[in-house]
N, C-alpha and C positions, 0 to 999 in steps of 0.2 A: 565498351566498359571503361569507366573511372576508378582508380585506384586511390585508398587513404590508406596511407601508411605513418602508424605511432612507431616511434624511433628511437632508440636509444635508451629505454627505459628499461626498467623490473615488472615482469606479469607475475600476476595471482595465477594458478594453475585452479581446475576443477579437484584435485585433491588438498588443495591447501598448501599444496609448495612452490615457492618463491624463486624465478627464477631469470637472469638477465636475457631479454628476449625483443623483438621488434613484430608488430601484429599489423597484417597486411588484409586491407579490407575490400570487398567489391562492393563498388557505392551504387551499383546499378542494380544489384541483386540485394543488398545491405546486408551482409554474410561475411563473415571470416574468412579470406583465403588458407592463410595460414601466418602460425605461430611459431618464430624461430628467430634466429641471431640474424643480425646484418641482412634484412629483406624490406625493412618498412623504406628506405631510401629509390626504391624502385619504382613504386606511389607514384600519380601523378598530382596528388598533392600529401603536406605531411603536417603531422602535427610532434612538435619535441616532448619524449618523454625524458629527458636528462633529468639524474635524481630525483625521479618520479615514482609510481608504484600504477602499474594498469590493474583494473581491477573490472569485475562485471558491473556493469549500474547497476545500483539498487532499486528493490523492486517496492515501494510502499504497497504493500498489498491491500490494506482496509485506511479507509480516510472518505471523508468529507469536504472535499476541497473547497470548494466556496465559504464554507465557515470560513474563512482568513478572513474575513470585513467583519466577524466577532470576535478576532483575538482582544483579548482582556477585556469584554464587555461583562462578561458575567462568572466570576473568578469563586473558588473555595465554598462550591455546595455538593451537597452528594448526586448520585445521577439524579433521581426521582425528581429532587427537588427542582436542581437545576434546568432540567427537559422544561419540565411545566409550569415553570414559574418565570423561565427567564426566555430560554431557547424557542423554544415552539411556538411563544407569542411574536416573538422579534422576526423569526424564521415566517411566517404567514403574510411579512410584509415586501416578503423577499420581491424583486421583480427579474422576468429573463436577463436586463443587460445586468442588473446585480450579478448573478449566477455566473455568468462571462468574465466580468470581471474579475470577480472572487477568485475564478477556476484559473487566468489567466495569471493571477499576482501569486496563487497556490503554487504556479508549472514556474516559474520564474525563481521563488526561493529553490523548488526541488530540482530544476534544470543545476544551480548556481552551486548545490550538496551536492551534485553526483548520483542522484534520482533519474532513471530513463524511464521506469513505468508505474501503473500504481491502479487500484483496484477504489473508481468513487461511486459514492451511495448517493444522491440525491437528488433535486429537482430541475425542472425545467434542462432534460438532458441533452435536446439537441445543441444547446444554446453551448454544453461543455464539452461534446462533441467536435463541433464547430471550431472552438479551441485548442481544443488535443492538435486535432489534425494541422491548423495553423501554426503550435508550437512545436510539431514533430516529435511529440512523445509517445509512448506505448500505454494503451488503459483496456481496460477491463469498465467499461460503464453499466450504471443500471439505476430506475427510480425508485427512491424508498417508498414502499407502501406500506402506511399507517391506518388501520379499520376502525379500532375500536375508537367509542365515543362519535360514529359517525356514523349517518342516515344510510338508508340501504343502496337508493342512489350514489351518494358521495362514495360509497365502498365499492358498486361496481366500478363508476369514475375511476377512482384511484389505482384497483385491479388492471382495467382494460388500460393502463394508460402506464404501466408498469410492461404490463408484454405487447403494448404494443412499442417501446422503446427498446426492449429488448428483441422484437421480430425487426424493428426496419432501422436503428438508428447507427449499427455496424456498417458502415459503407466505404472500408480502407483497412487495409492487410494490420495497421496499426491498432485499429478499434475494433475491441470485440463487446459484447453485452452479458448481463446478466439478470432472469428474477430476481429482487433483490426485495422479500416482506423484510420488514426492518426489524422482527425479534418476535421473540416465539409468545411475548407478553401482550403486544402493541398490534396483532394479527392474529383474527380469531382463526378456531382451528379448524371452519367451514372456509375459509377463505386460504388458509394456510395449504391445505388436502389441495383445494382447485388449482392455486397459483404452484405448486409443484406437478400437477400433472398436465398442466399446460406448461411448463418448460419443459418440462421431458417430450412433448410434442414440437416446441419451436427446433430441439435440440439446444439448450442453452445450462451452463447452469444456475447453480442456487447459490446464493448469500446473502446471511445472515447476521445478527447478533444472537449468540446465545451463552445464557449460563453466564452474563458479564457482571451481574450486585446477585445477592442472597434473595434480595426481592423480586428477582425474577426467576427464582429458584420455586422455593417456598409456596407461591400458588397455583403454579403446575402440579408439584408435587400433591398439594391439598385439593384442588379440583379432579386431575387425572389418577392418581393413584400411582405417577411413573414417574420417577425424574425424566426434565424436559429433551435429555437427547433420544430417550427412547419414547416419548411422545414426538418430538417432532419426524423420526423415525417411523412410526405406523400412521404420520400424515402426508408421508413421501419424501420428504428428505432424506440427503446423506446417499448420495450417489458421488462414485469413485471423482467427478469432475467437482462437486459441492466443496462448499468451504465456511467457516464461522468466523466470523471475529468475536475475540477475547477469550469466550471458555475458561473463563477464571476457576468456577464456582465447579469445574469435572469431580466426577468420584472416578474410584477405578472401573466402572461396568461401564460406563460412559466414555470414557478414555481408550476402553478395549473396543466399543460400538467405533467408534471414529478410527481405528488402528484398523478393526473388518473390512469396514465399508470402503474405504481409504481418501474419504472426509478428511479435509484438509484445517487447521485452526489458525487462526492472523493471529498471534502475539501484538497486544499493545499495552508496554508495560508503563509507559508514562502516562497516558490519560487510565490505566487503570490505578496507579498510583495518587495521581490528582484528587481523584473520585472518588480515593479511597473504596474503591472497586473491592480490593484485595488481592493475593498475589498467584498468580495462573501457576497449576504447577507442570512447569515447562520441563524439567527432567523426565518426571515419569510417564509424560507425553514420549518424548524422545527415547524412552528406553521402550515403551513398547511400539513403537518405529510411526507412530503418527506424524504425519507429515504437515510441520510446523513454519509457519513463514513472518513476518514481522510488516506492523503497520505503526504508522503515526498515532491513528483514530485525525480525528477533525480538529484542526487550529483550536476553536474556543474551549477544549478539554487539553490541551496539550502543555504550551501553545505557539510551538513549530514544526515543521515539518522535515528537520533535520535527522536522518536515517542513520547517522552515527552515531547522533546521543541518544537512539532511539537501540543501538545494539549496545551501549555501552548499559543502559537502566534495564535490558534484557539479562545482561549478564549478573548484573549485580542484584537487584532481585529474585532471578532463578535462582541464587545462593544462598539466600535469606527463606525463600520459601523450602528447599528441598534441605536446608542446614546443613549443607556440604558443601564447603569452598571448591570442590573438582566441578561442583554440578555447573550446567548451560556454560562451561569453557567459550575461550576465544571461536577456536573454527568451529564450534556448534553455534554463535550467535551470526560471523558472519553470511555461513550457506545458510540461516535460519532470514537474511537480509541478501540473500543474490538467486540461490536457487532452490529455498524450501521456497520464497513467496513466491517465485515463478511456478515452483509444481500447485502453490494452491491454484495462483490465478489463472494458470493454463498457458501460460508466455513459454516459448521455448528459449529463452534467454536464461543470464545468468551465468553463463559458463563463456570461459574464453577457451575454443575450441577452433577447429576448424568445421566451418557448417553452421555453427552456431549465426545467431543473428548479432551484430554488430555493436549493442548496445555497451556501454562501455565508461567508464570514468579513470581518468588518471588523477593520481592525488602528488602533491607536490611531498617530497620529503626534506627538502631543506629548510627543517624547522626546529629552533630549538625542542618542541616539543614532542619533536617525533626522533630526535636525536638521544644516546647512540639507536642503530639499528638493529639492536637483538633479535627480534622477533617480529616481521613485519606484519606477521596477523596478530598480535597479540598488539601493536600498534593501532590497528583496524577497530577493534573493540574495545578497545580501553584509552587511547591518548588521541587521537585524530577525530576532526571534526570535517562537520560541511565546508567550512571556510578555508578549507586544505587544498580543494578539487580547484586543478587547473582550467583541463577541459573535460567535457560532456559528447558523446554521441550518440545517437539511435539512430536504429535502423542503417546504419552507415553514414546518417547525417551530421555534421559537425556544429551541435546547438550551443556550444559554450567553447571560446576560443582564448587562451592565457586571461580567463576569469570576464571576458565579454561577453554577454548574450549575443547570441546572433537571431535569433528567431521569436524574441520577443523585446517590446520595446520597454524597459524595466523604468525609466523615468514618466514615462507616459502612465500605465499602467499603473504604479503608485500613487499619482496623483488621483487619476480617475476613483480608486479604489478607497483612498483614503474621506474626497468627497461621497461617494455613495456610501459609504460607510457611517458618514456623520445624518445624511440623510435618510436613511434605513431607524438610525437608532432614533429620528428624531416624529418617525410616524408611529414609531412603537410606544412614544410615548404617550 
């Protein structure tokens, strides 16, 4: 057995309280031994948390990592437009090493914020797979399948090639998979019924987009006669593992269907804001105990991958939609970014415990901005950024070292990513 021990720091507790403590890791099990005063020095290696704050990594639940090779290609349209006019065409020219790389330069910004895990939707998955496990992050993978507008062929293609990444592409205690039809609009509801009753047979679950613009409201509701959680409900969805991203557009029947079932929803309040999406209402989620977690969404709707400014536009949002400055508080947005996204994604991370898995971020607090220290969770969600996080771990690994990668090569990686990038948008032309 090898020992990491963080030292001399301040931990985040699983309740939300703040406390001077040293967190001693087994790097052969990648587990918390234990959390307590004057133990991390016993380590057979250590990392300083002096005027630090240890905290759980965050978990981006919902994203599209390889978008990162279209940050700022296709900027200030609504989703409809932007999918089909900009994305979806440029997206078809994608190639495997693109996907690679995109995923590789995605795990690089979110290793460098304090990101250990995160929930991606889209293609060519072995190839991001392959990546995870080189960069030693935690994911939840899975292919988005898109039916409509497509031959009968191309839609089983797309099916079969959805479960079959989700039956064989988990191959390491870090990777797990998911169905993942890409929205209850973009996947007919013959295809929708089969790809949920064949994950209920790989044993896998489901994710989604749903409920994310009005227009994808609006012709469920006018086709089915139901709003779409209780359509995609009698297609088999919304099982206790299942989870949604965005749920902007919930009524309250819907809200209580996901609260039932214990359907889980990604909050993502900056690409819903972008996109003028509209604003998720995240209180009355939380007040009837849905269990609510936080994502980026994809670089070219965002467009970073930064999990703080993504808790701070949570909180402040939530306030604006529920019109009550108490609503989506500090320690509701950060457990809604450590361990609400973990119970969507199914990580058992998130908590600094003993037993718990290792994953872990220390954030520097010697900053003007994070100075004085009233309130260190109320720092978390409102004044601290990505650019805070000293180091990074997962799994008990040590991937970010006083703000050095160690597991991926961030100069290399930029380069590659910025030429394939220039070369992608120049076939799409």
């Amino acid at each position: 057995m090898t020992t990491l021990g963080i030292t001399d720091g301040n931990v985040l507790h699983p309740d939300m309280s703040v406390s001077e403590a040293d967190v001693l890791i087994d790097q052969s099990t990648g587990e918390i031994i234990d959390v307590d005063r004057e133990i991390g020095m016993s380590g057979d290696e250590q990392l300083d948390a002096t005027d630090s704050l240890v905290i759980p990594g965050l978990i981006n639940a919902h994203t599209h990592l390889a978008m990162t090779l279209l940050r700022g290609y296709a900027d200030d349209k609504p989703l409809e437009t932007w999918l089909r006019e900009d994305i979806w065409p440029i997206e078809s020219e994608l190639t495997p090493e693109d996907v690679r790389v995109g995923t590789q330069l995605g795990m690089a910004e979110m290793i460098r914020s304090g990101t250990t895990g995160f929930t991606d939707m889209y293609f060519y998955v072995p190839e991001v797979a392959a990546a995870v496990e080189a960069a030693g992050m935690r994911a939840r993978l899975g292919h988005g399948v898109v039916t409509v507008g497509k031959a009968d062929a191309a839609v089983e293609a797309d099916i079969e090639e959805g479960l079959r990444v989700a039956r064989d592409v988990a191959d390491s205690d870090r990777i797990s998979t998911a169905v993942m039809p890409h929205s209850l609009t973009t996947v007919s509801e013959s295809s929708l019924s089969e790809m949920a009753a064949r994950a209920r047979d790989i044993g896998v679950p489901i994710h989604t987009h749903v409920n994310e613009t009005k227009d994808e409201v609006e012709p469920i509701v006018e086709e089915q006669g139901v709003r779409p959680v209780e359509y995609a409900r009698s297609c088999g969805l919304f099982h206790s593992e299942d989870y949604i991203a965005h749920g902007v557009h919930l009524n309250t029947s819907e809200i209580d269907i996901l609260a039932e079932t214990g359907a889980g929803v990604v909050h993502c309040p900056a690409s819903n804001m972008k996109l003028a999406s509209g604003m998720a209402p995240v209180q009355a989620m939380l007040d009837a105990g849905v269990t609510v977690g936080l994502g980026t969404d994809g670089v070219a709707a965002n467009n970073d991958l930064d999990m703080f400014g993504e808790m701070r536009d949570a909180a402040m949002v939530g306030k604006i939609a529920a019109d009550d400055a108490s609503a989506v508080a500090a320690p509701d947005v950060v457990r809604m970014a450590t361990q609400g996204s973990a119970d969507c994604v199914g990580f058992e991370s998130g908590q600094i415990e003993p037993g718990a898995p290792a994953d872990l971020a220390v954030l520097d607090l010697d900053r003007p901005h994070l100075t004085p220290a009233h309130d260190l969770v109320s720092h978390l969600a409102y004044a601290a950024t990505g650019a805070d996080v000293r180091h990074t771990v997962c799994d008990g690994r040590v991937l970010m070292r006083e703000r050095e990668l160690l597991t991926i090569d961030a100069a290399t990686v930029r380069a590659e990513a910025a030429t394939r990038a220039a070369d992608l948008v120049a076939r799409a032309e």
